[in-house]
Each structure stands twice: as structure tokens, then as C-alpha cells.
C-alpha positions in Angstrom: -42.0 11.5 -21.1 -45.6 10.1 -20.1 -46.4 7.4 -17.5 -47.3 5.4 -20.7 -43.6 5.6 -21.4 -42.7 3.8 -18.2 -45.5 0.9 -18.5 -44.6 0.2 -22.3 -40.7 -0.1 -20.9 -42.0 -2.5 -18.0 -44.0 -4.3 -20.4 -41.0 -4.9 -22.8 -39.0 -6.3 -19.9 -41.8 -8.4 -18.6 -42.0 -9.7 -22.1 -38.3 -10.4 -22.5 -38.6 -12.4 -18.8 -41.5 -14.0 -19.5 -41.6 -14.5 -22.8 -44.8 -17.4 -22.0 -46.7 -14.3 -20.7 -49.3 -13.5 -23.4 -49.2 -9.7 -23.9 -52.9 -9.6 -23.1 -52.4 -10.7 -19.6 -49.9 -8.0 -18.6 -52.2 -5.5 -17.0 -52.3 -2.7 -14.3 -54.4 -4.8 -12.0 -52.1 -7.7 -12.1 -49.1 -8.1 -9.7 -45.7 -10.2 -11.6 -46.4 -13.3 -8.9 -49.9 -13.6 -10.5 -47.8 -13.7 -13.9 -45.8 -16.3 -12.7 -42.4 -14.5 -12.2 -40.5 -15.6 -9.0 -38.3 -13.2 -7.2 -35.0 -13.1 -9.5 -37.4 -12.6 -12.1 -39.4 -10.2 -10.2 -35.7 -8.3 -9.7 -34.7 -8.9 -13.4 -37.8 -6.9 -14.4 -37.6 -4.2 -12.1 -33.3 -3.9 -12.7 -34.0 -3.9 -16.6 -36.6 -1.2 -16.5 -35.0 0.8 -14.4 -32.0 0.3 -16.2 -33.4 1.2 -19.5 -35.2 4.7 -18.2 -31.7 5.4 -17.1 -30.3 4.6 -20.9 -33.0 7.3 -21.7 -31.9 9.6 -19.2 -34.8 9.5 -17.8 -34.1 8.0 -13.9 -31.4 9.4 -12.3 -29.9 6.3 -10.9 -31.0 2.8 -9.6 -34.0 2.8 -7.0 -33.0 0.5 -3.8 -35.2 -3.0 -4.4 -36.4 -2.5 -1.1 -38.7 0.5 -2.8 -41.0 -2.0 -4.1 -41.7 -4.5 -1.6 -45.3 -3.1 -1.1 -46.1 -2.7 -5.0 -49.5 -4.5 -5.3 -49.5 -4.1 -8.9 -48.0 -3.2 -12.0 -50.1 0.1 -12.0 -48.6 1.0 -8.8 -45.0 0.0 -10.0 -45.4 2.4 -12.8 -46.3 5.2 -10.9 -43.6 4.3 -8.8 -41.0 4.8 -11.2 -42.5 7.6 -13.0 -42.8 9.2 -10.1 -38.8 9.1 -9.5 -38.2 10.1 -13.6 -37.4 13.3 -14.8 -39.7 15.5 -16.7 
């Protein structure tokens, strides 16, 4: 599993919770406010990702929310979670 994995799954969520979002726009530099998602979306995307890498059997269990609080980006949020995946 690649760290390309884990920003294609976050992009499919992001895409199924925004689905106004053009695909385009969903970069590593960009942060979900800047996308427009508020916070329950903010926790849909991150819960549906993580819960999807654990479908995979790639993430052990659920990451406390609290984790990403500082995430500037969705670059950083990928290498967040692929940090915490198995190899």
C-alpha cells in the first residue's frame, strides 16, 4: 500500500461529501475549509476514510478526531494516516 493509496481513498470520500467539489480542486496544498466542508463534513471525511482503510485492513482501528486538529492540509492528512497504516 502506497501513500497514493490513502489520498485516492480521501479523495473518494471528499467527492462523495462534496460532491460540488470539482475533482480538480482537491489538492495537497488545499485544507477541506478552503473546499467548503464545515466540521460534520470535515468529520464525515476523515470517519469514511479511515473507515474504509480499515475495510482494507489497512488501519488498525479508528484514529481519535482530536489527531487532526492541526492538519493544515490534505497532504498532511495523508501522511497522517499513512503514517498509522500497515505496510
Amino acid at each position: 500500500m502506497s501513500r497514493d493509496h490513502v489520498l485516492d481513498v480521501i479523495r473518494a470520500q471528499i467527492a462523495r461529501v462534496l460532491p460540488h467539489v470539482p475533482p480538480e480542486a482537491v489538492t495537497e496544498t488545499v485544507h477541506l475549509k478552503q473546499l467548503g466542508a464545515d466540521s460534520i463534513d470535515r468529520t464525515d471525511i476523515l470517519t469514511m476514510t479511515m473507515e474504509e482503510l480499515i475495510a482494507e485492513n489497512r488501519l488498525d482501528g479508528l484514529t481519535p478526531l482530536v489527531a487532526f486538529a492541526a492538519v493544515p492540509n490534505i497532504g498532511a492528512l495523508a501522511d497522517l494516516l499513512f503514517a498509522r497504516c500497515r505496510r
